[in-house]
Structure formats: C-alpha cells, structure tokens
C-alpha positions in Angstrom: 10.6 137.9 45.2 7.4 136.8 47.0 8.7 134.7 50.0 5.3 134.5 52.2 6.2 131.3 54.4 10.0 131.8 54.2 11.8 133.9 57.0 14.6 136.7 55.6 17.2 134.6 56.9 16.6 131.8 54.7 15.7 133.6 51.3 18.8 135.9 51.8 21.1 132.6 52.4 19.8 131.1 49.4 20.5 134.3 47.3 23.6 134.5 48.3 24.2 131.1 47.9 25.7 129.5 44.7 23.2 128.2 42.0 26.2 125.7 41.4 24.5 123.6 44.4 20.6 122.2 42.8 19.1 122.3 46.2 20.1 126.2 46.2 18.1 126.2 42.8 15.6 123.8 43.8 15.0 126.6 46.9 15.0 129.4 44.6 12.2 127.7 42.9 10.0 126.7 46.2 11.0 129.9 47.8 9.7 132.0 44.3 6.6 129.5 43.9 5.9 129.6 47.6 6.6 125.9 47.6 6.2 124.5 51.4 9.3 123.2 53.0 7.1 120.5 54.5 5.7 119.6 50.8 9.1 119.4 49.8 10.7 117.5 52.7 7.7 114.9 52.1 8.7 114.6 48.4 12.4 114.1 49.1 11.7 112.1 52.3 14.2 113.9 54.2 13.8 116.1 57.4 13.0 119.4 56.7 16.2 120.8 58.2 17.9 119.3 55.3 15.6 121.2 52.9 16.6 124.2 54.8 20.6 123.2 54.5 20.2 122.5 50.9 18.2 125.6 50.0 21.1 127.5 51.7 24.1 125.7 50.4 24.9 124.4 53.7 24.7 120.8 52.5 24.9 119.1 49.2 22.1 116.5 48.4 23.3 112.9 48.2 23.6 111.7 44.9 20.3 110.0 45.4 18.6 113.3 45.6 20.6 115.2 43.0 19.0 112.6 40.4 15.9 113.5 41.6 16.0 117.4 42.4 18.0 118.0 38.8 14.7 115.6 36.9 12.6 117.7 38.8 14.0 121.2 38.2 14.0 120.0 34.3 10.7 118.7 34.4 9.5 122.4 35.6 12.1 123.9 33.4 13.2 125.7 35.9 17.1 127.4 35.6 18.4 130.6 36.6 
C-alpha cells in the first residue's frame, strides 16, 4: 500500500481497524489514493483530527457525515 503523506501509525490503525466503521473505509481509500487529510477535512468540514479519529475507528462520523462518506465511497465505488 502506497501511504506517502500518512505516518505508520495511522495506516496500521486503520488496517487494523474494522471496515464496519465508513470513515475506516473512507481512510483506506484516501490513505491507498494518497488522498490529503487536509483535502478531506475541507470536504467534510470537520478538523482534521476527526479525519484522523475516523480513519482509525476511534470515532464514528455523525449521521450527517455517514450520508455523505457512504454517497461518496459509492460514487467512487470503492468497497473492500
């Protein structure tokens, strides 16, 4: 997996992570695509922290954001 951008901390917590959580999809898809953290806290228009926590399962996306991360992960057709 090409993860220029992303340190090993946060590509091994989203690996380990469960795919049962779309932002820990949604990260496997920046982190694969060498999607920026700041492009996607921008698009999301949440801190980037919170990209990090949802990337790594610590934090579920409101429901809000789950609308828009599952459309978008669809629209990409993008599953594991």
């Amino acid at each position: 997996m090409d993860a220029r951008g992303y340190s090993a901390k946060i590509v091994k917590a989203n690996q380990e992570a469960s795919i049962d959580n779309p932002g820990v999809l949604l990260g496997r898809y920046c982190i694969s695509n060498d999607v920026s953290v700041y492009d996607v806290s921008d698009f999301f228009k949440v801190s980037r922290m919170t990209i990090y926590k949802w990337f790594t399962g610590k934090a579920i996306p409101q429901n809000r954001h789950l609308e828009k991360i599952k459309a978008t992960l669809e629209k990409l057709r993008y599953s594991v």
